[in-house]
C-alpha positions in Angstrom: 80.7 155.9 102.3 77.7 156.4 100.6 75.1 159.1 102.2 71.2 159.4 101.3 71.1 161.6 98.7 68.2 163.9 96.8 69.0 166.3 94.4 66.3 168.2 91.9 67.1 170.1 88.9 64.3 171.8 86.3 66.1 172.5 82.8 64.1 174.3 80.7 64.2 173.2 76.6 65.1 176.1 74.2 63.0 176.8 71.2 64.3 175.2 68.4 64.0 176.8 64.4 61.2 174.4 63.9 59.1 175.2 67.6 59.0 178.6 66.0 57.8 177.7 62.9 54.9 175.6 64.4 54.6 178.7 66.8 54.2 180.9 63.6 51.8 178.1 62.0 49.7 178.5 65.0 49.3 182.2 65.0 48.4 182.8 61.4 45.7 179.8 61.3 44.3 181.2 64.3 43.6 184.8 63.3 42.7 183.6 60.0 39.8 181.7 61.9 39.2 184.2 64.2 39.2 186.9 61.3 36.5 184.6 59.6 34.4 183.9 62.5 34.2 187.5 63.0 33.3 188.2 59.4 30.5 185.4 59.9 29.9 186.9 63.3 27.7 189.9 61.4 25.4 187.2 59.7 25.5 184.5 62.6 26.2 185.9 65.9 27.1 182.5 67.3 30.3 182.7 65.4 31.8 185.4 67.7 32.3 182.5 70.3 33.8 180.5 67.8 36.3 183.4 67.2 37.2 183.6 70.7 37.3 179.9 71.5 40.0 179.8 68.1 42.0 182.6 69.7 42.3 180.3 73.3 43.3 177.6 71.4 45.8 179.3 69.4 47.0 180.4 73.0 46.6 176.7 74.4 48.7 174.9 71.5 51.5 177.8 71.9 51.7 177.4 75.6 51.9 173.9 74.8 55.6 174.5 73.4 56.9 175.6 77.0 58.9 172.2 78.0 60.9 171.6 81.2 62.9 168.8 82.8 63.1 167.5 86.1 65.9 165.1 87.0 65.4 163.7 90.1 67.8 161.8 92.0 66.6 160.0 95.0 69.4 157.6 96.7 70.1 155.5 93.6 67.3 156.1 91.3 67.0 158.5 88.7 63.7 160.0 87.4 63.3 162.3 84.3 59.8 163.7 84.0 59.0 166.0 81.6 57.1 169.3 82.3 54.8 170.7 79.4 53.5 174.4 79.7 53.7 173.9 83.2 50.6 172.1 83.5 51.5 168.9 82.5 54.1 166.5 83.7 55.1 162.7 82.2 57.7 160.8 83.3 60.2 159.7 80.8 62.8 157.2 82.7 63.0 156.1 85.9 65.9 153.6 86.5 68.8 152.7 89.5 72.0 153.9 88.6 73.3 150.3 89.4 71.4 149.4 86.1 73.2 151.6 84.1 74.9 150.0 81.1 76.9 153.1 80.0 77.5 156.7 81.3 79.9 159.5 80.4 80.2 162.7 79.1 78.0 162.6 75.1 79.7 162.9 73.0 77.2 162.3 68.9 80.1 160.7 67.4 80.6 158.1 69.2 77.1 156.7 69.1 76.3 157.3 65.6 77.2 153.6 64.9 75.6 151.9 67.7 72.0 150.9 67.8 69.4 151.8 70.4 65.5 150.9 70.6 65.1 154.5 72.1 66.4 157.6 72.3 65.5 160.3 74.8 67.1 163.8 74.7 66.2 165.6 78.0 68.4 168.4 77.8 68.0 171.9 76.8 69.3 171.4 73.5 71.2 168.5 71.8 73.7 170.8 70.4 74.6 172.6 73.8 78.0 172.1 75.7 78.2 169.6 78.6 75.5 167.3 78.2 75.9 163.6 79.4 74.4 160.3 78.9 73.7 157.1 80.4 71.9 153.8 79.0 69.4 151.3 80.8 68.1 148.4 79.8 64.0 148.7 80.3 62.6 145.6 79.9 59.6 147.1 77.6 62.1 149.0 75.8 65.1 147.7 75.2 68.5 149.5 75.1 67.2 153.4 76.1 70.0 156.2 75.3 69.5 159.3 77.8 71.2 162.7 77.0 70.8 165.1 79.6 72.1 168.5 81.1 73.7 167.7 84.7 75.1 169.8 86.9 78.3 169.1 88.7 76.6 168.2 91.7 74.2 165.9 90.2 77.0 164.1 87.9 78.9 163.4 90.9 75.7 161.9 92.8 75.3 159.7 89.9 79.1 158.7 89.7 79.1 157.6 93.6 75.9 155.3 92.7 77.4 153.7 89.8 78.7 150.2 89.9 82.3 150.4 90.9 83.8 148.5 87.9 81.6 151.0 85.6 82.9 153.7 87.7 86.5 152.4 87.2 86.7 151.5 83.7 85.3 155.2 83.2 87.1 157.4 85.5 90.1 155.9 87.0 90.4 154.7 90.8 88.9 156.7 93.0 
């Protein structure tokens, strides 16, 4: 039998090698502008404001780095959104498990050869252990691959809503 069902999760993304090499980008331009505006600021006391306005900026675009995800799972349908610096949120995918086309446990090597319009990693990092997938068919976008970090819970929400033949061919009778 098949109950209501809504479940939240936030994930937050780790900082990848290259987040902190923007992050490091940000910071030296930054003081080098503010460092410059202050050094203007003794001719042209108007530039002091443009010192501080670069430093909020520099502390704006860094902020700006901070991403979470929210998987929502409400009955059948399954929302990502995506939380930036916490002020911020876009949704990403929203789709009924009954469309899924594929779902399992991701695995990279098995979908290196297979082609899809778009590719959506909402997971804390593509690299990390127990990440899953599913694919939907958007009619704007074509095949869509999701990866994402579920919890147990979450996964077995998602299995219950699945069509049974998916559910089946994936994971044995129940």
């Amino acid at each position: 039998m098949v109950r209501d069902v809504f479940i939240e999760e936030i994930v937050k993304k780790k900082k990848s090698s290259m987040d902190w090499v923007k992050i490091t980008a940000i910071v030296l331009l930054c003081l080098g502008l503010a460092a410059g505006f202050l050094f203007l600021g003794m001719f042209f006391p108007f530039c002091w404001v443009l010192a501080g306005l670069s430093v909020y900026f520099g502390y704006f675009f860094i902020t700006r780095r901070s991403i979470e995800f929210e998987y929502s799972l409400t009955n059948d349908t399954f929302d990502i959104d995506t939380i930036i610096a916490k002020r911020t949120r876009k949704r990403l995918i929203s789709d009924s498990c009954k469309n899924f086309d594929d779902f399992g446990a991701y695995l990279p090597e098995e979908h290196t050869q297979k082609q899809y319009e778009k590719k959506i990693f909402a997971c804390d990092s593509p690299k990390s252990e127990n990440l899953w997938y599913f694919v939907a068919k958007g009619s704007s976008e074509g095949n869509t691959l999701v990866v994402f970090n579920g919890s147990e819970r979450l996964i077995e929400a998602i299995k219950e809503r699945i069509p049974r033949h998916m559910y089946q061919e994936l994971f044995g009778r129940r």
